[in-house]
C-alpha positions in Angstrom: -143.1 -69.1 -27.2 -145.8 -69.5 -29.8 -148.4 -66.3 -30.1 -151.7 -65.9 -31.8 -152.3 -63.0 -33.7 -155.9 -63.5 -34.9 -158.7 -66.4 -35.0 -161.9 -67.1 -36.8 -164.2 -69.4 -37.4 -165.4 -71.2 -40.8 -167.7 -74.7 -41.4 -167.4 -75.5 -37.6 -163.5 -74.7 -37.4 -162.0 -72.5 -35.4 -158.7 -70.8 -37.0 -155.7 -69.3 -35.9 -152.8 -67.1 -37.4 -149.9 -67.6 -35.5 -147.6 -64.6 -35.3 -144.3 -66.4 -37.3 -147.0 -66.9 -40.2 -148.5 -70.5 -39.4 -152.1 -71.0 -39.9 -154.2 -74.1 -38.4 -157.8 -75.0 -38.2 -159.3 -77.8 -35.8 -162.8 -78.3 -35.5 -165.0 -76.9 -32.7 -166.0 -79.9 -31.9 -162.9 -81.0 -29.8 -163.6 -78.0 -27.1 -167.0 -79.2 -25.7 -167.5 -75.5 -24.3 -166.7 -73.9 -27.5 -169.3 -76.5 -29.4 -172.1 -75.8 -27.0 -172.0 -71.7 -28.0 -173.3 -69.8 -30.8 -171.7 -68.1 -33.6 -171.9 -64.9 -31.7 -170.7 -66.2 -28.5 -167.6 -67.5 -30.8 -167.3 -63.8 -32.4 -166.9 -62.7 -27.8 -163.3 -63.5 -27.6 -160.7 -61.9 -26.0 -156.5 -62.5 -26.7 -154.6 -62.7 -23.7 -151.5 -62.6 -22.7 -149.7 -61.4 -25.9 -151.3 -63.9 -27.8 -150.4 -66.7 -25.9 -154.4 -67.3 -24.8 -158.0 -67.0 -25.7 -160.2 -66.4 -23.5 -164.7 -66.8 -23.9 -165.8 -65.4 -21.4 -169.5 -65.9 -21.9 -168.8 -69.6 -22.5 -166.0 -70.3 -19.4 -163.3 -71.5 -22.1 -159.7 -70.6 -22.3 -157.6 -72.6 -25.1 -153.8 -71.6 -25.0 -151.9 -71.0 -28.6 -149.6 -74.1 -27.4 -152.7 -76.3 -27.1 -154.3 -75.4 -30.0 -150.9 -76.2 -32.4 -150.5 -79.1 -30.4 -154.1 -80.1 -30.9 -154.2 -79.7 -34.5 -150.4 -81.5 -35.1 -151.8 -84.5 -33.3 -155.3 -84.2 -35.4 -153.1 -84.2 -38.7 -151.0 -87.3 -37.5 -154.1 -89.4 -36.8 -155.6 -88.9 -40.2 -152.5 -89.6 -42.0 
């Protein structure tokens, strides 16, 4: 079980710090509900589930800490 510990966001990137260590970064721009907000509705985040989701709830979007790693492995194999 993968778990987030914390997440931020820099240049239209949201980042997370994955408990074992891991960091990734994926752009905003691949969760449509996430691009639509505001820096501050970004910042309105909750971590559920011991880390396992985050949840928006001013902008209806829930991204699991799977998804995102999965996400961002699949984002570095296409630009390779």
């Amino acid at each position: 079980m993968v778990q987030i510990k914390k997440i931020w966001f820099s240049d239209n990137k949201i980042f997370a710090e994955y408990i074992d260590g891991r960091v990734i970064g994926v752009p905003v721009s691949w969760y449509p509900n996430l691009s639509k907000g505001s820096s501050e509705q970004w910042q309105d985040y909750e971590i559920w589930a011991d880390g396992q989701y985050i949840h928006w709830p001013s902008l209806d979007e829930d991204i699991s800490a799977e998804g995102l790693l999965s996400l961002s492995q699949t984002g570095l194999l296409q630009k390779t």
